[in-house]
N, C-alpha and C positions, 0 to 999 in steps of 0.2 A: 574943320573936317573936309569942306570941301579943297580946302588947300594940298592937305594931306595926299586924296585920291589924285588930284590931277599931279602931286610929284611925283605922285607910283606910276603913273599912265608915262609921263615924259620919261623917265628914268628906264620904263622897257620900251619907249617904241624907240629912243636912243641905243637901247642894247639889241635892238631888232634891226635899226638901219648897220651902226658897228659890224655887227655879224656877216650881216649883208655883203657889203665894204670888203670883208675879210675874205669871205667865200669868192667875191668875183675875183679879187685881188690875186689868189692863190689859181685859181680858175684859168688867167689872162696866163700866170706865170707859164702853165703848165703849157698852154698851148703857143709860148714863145719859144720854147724847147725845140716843139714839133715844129716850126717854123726854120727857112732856110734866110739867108742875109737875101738873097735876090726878094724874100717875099718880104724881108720885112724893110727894104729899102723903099720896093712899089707902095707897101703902106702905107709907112712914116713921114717919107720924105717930100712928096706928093702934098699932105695936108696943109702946109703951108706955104709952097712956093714949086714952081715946075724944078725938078728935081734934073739934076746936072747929069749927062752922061757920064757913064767911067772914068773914060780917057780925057776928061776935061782937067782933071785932076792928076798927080802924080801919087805917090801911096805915102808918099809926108807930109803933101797937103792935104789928102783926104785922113789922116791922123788926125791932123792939126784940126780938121774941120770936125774930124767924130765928135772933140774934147768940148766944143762949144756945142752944137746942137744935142750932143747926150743933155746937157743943161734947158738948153731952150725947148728941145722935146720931151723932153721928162722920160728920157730913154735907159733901159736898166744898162749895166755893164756888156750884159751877156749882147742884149739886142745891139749895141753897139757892134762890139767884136764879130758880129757877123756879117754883120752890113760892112764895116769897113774889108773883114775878108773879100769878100762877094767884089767889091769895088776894086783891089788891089787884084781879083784873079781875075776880071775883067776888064782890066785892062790895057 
């Protein structure tokens, strides 16, 4: 019996954290919309190493570099495409 009750306990407070998960997940999405490539290059880029100015780069190496840090930063598509904007209109 006691078995029983604690698989029901782990089975919703797993369906409590999941939800969770979901809600922020969608939550993040919404406000990387609202978000411009300048903002979200200060954010991203920042976290793990001093982040390159623009012109350090040309716009087919900062392609070339979106393609591996979208990976390393666990960056969506969109967040990408706007950071490398931002990066290629500055310049």
């Amino acid at each position: 019996m006691k078995f029983k009750k604690m698989a029901i306990l782990l089975f919703f407070f797993g369906a409590l954290i999941g939800g969770s998960a979901l809600l922020s997940c969608s939550g993040s999405q919404a406000l990387v919309t609202e978000k411009t490539g300048a903002q979200l290059w200060g954010e991203n880029c920042v976290r793990c190493h001093n982040a390159p100015t623009p012109p350090a780069f040309n716009d087919y190496q900062w392609e070339t570099i979106a393609v591996h840090m979208r990976v390393r930063a666990s960056l969506t598509e969109e967040e990408v495409n706007k950071i490398v904007e931002f990066l290629k209109m500055a310049n």
